[in-house]
N, C-alpha and C positions, 0 to 999 in steps of 0.2 A: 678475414672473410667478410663480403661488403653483406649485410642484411637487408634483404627487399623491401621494398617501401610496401606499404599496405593503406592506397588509394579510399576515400570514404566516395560515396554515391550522395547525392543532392539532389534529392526526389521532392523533400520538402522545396529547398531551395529554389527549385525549377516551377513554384508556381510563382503566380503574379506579388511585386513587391510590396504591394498594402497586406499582405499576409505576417509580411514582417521588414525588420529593419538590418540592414546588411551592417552587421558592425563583427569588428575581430574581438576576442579576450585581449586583457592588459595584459602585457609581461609583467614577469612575479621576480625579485630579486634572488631568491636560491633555492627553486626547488628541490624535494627529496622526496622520497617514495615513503608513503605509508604504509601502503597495503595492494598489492593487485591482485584478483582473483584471477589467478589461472584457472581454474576451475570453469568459468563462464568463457573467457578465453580460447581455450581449446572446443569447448562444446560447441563454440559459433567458429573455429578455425579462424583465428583473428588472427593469427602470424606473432602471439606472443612473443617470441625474439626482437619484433619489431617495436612491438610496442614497449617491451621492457628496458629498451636502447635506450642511451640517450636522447635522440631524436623524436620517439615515441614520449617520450617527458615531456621534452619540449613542445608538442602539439597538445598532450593533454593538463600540461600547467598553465596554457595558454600564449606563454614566450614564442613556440612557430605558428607557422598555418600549415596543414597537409594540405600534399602537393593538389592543384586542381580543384581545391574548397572554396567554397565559399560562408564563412562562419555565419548564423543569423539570428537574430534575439525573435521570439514568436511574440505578436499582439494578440492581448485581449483583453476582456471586458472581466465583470464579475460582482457576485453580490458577496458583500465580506460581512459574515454574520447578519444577512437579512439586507445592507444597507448596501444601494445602487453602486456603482465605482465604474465610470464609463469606459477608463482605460486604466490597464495594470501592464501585465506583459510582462516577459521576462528580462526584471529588471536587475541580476547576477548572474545569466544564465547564457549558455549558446550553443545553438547546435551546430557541430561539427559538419556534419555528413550524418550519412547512414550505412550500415554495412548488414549484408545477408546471410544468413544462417543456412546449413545443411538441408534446414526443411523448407527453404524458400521466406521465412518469415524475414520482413524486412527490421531492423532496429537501427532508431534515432539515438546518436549516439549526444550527448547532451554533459557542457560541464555547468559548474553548479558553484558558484564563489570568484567567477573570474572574469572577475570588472563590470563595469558601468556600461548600462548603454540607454539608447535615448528613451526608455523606458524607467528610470531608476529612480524616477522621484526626488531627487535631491538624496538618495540613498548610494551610498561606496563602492555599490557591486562584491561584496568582500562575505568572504563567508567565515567563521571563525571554529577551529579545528573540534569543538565538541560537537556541533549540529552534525558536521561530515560524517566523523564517528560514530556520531546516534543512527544519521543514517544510513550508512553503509552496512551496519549491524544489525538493522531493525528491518530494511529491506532485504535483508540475502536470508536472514532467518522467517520473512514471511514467505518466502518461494517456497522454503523447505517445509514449510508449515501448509503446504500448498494454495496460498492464496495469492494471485494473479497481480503482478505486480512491478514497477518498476526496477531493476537491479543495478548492482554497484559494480563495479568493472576496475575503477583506481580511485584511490587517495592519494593527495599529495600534497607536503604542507611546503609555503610558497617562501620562508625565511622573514615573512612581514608578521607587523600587528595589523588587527583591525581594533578598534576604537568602539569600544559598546558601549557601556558601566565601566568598564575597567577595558583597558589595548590586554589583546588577546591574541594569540598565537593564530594566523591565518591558515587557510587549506585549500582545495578544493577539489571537489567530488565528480568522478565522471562515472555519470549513470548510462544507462541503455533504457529505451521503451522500445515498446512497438508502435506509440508515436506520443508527442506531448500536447497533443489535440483536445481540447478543454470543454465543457461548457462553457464556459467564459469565453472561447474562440468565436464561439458561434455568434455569443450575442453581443460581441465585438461589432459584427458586418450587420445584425439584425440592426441595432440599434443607431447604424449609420445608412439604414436602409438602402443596403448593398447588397439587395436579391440575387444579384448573379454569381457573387461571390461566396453568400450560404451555398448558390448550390457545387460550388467548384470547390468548396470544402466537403458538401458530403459526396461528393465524387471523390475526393481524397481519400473518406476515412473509408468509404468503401470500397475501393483500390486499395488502399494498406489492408484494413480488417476485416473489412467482409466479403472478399471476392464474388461467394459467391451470389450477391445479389447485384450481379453489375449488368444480369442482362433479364432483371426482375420486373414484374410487370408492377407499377408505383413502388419504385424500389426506395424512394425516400420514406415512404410509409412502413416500410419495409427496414429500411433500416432506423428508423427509430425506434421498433419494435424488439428489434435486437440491441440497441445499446440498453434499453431500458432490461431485457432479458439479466443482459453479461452482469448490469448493478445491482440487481433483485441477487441474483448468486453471490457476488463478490463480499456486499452486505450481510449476509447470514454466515460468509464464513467466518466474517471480522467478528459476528458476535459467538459465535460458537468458538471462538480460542480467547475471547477475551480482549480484541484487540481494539484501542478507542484511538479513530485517529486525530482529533483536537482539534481541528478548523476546516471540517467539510462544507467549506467555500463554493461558490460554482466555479469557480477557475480551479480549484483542487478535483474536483473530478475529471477522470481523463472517460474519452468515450472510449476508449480499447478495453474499458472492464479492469483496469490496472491502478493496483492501490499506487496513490503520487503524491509526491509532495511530504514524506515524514516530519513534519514540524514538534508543537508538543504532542505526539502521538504518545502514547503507552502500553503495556498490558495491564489490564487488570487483574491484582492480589486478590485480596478478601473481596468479595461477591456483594456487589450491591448495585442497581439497574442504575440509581443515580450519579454513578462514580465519575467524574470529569476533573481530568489533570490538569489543563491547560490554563496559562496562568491568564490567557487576557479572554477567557469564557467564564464570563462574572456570571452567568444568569443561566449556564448549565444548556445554552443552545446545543449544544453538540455531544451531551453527558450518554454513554451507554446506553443506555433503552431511549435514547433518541434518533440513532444513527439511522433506521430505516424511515421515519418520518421526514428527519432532513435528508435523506437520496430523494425518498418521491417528489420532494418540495425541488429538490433542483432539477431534476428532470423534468417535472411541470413546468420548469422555467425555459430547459430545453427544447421540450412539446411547441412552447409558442416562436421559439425561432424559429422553427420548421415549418411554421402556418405558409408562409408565402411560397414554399415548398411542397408542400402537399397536396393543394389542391388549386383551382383559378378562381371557384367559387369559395368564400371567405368560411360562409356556415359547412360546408361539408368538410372543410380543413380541421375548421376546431371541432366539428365531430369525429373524424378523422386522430386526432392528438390527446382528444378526450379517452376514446377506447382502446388507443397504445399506453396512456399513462394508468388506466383504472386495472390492466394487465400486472403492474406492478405488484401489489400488493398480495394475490394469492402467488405469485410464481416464488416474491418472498417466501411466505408463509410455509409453502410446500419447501423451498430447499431449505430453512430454516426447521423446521420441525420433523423433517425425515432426518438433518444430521444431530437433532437433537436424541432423538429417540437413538440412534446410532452410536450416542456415548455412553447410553446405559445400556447398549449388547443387544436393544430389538427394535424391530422394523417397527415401520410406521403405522400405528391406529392411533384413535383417538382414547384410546382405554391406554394406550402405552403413552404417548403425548403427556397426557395427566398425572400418569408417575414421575415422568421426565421434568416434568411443570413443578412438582411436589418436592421435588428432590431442590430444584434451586431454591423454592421457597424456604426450605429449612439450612441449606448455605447461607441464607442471607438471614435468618434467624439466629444463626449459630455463630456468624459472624466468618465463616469458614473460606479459607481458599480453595478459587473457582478451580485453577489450573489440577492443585492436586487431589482435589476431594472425588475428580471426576476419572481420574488418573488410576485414583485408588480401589475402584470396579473393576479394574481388570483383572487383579491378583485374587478376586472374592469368586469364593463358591457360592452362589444364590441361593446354594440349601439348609448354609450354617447361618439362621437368621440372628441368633443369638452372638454369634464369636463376631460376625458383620457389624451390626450394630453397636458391640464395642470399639469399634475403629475409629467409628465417629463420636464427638464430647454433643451431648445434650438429649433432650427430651426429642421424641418422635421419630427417633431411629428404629427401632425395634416395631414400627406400625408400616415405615416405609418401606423398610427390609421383607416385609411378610410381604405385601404388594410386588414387590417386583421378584423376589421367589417366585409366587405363582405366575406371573409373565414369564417367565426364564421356562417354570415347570409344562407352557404349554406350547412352546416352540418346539419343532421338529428338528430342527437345523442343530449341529452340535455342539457341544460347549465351550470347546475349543475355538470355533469359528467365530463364533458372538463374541468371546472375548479378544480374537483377533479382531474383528470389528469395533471392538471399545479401545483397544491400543492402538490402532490407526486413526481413530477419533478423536481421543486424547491425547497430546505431545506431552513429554515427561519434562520438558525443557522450555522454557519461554524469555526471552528477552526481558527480564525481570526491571526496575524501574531502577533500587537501589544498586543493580549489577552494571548498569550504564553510568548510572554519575559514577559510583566508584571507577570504571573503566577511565571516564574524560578524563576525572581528577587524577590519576596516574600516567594520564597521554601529558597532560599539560605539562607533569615534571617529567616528560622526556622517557617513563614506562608506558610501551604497546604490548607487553604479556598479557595484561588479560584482555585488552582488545584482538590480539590474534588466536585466545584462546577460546574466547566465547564464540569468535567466528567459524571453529572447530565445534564445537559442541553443539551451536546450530546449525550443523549440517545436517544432524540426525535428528531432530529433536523428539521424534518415536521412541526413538532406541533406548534402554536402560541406562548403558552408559554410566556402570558403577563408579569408573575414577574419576565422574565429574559428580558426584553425589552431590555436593555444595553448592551445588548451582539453580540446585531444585528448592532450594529451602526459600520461604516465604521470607520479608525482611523484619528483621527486630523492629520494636516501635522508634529504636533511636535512628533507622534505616529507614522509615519509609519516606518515600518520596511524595508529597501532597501536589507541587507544582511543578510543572513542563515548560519549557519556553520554546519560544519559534527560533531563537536564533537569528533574526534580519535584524 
């Protein structure tokens, strides 16, 4: 029975070619399937048959080309850790096409390790089989965790080395966005003073993302308002699970509001604002209680691409990018602190805020993990202040406990509801630090069990999920993970 081809769309493709550089992926000497998410698959009607074919390989190993594509590496700019970098671009990277979803969303289907192109720095284009893994694990369990985000779609590792430290097992990943539209994209054109081309890009992202401001009165002001929105969100949810993703670059943020790029990203264990995994962030730029300072800082850096956009008079622009950026910071503040309060079972005041505030302060006191210490409110009666405060080891439990009793005691709403509210707030399950290296280290000798079990287990990761108990345990001191790599 012959399987129908399943055609990509070139909506990126179809703009002008200083957007990007027309190059195909290398062919890979023997690919084989990792992993594909039917699951994502069938929810976008992708023709899995098609793509699980051999022919389907072959396009996403990078060995064919789908039919009527044209493959192409995106340009752009970016500051890497503070410091300028005129041109980066995706120098491993190519998008396919794009393909549309039931609901009309369109998605850049993008692979990730397959070959060089003239972007790549004197770099291989080669991705090697633990990053794929990290990310394809780390991305499908932050969807589930509902934060907005790039997703994995296949793996597939190529029969080659790549050459790091040590030749390693090659692979390569094909993700999906809703596009891979950067800050960095932007100040690619800004910084070549290629005005007409910022604005053919924000004609793009809002044709892709933001329809409906396409027939908006200063719809670039308009949509700078809303990228900076979708990141004040996305931000508060990465710190409300815990999640640090280790080189929020301007080329790492996408304007669609979608976590990108999982390099050394992690969750955070034990509770501390300070916490940074990543091994080449010496100075903690990017550590946990930093992550909303560095979104404002790159968006302000976005605000000034948009100036020759915004307005024709120079000062009402940068007043104009001034009052979209200063937006930032309460719209954080509010989605961050309503879903704070929302892990300890009540709505948002500033009297509840304060328990909520109290409660991590004595995590990071107690030395205590964030994941399950928050986890552990849902199973509590708020009345047993006494039997509560044994759950937790140390001083100042039995002061916190009576506080948030009486919060509990002055709600209307029922007990059962709040504490459905605390289990949708808290996941029982997190992409653990020590759960992933142990994962690579078992892919590398040739075991995917618990790489396709954990990707099981974070599908739910609400859910109790008794016969995955193990997987909730914090790691031994001889298990923790101190440092992250990027993987290029």
């Amino acid at each position: 029975m012959d399987i129908p081809t399943a055609p990509l769309g070139q909506s990126f493709a179809a703009l002008p070619n200083l957007f990007y550089a027309p190059v195909a992926p290398t062919p890979v000497a023997a690919p084989a399937w990792i992993g594909f998410n039917s699951k994502l698959a069938n929810a976008l009607n992708l023709h899995e048959a098609f793509w699980r074919s051999e022919e389907g390989m072959a396009i996403l190993s990078g060995n064919k080309t789908s039919p009527h594509s044209q493959p192409v590496a995106m340009a752009y700019a970016g500051h890497q850790f503070g410091n300028w970098v005129p041109q980066l671009g995706d120098g491993r990277a190519h998008i396919l096409g794009d393909v549309t979803g039931p609901d009309g969303q369109i998605y850049d289907v993008q692979l990730k390790g397959s070959g060089p192109t003239p972007f790549s720095r004197n770099g291989d284009g080669r991705a090697a089989l633990g990053p794929v893994l990290r990310e394809y694990v780390m991305s499908e369990a932050m969807h589930s965790l509902g934060a907005p985000t790039t997703r994995a779609l296949a793996a597939i590792s190529t029969g080659e080395r790549v050459q790091r430290e040590t030749g390693l097992p090659g692979a390569i990943l094909t993700r999906l966005g809703a596009s891979f539209v950067r800050v960095g994209t932007f100040q690619y054109f800004m910084a070549r003073g290629q005005h007409e081309a910022l604005a053919q890009l924000a004609d793009f992202v809002i044709e892709r993302h933001y329809p409906e401001l396409r027939d908006a009165e200063h719809k670039y002001v308009k949509l700078l308002e809303a990228i900076i929105a979708r990141q004040a969100k996305l931000i508060a949810k990465w710190q409300l699970i815990g999640f640090i993703h280790g080189v929020m670059n301007t080329d790492n943020m996408a304007v669609s509001g979608e976590t990108i790029d999982y390099g050394p990203c992690a969750f955070m264990d034990h509770y501390h604002p300070e916490t940074v995994f990543s091994s080449i962030d010496e100075f903690g730029r990017y550590a946990y209680h930093n992550q909303p300072r560095i979104a404002r800082w790159n968006l302000g850096v976005l605000a000034q691409c948009f100036l020759p956009i915004l307005h024709d008079n120079e000062d009402a622009a940068v007043q104009l990018a001034q009052d979209a950026i200063n937006e930032f910071a309460p719209q954080y503040d509010d989605a961050f602190q309503r879903g704070l309060c929302a892990k300890i079972g009540l709505p948002f005041s500033d009297e509840n805020m304060a328990i909520a505030v109290a409660f991590l302060d004595l995590l990071q006191k107690h030395n205590l993990d964030f994941t399950n210490s928050f986890r552990a409110l849902v199973d509590l009666d708020p009345a047993e202040i006494e039997t509560n405060a044994e759950k937790f080891e140390g001083a100042g439990w039995r002061d916190w406990m009576s506080k948030w009793t009486a919060a509990h005691a002055d709600e209307t709403t029922l007990l059962a509801d709040r504490q459905e509210m605390m289990r949708r707030s808290n996941p029982r399950f997190i992409p653990r630090n020590h759960l992933m290296e142990r994962m690579i280290e078992e892919a590398m000798e040739g075991d995917l069990s618990l790489f396709n079990t954990l990707n099981k287990v974070y599908q739910h990761p609400f859910d109790d999920q008794p016969e995955f108990e193990q997987f909730t345990a914090p790691p031994k001191d001889e298990e923790r993970v101190l440092r992250t790599f990027c993987g290029t």
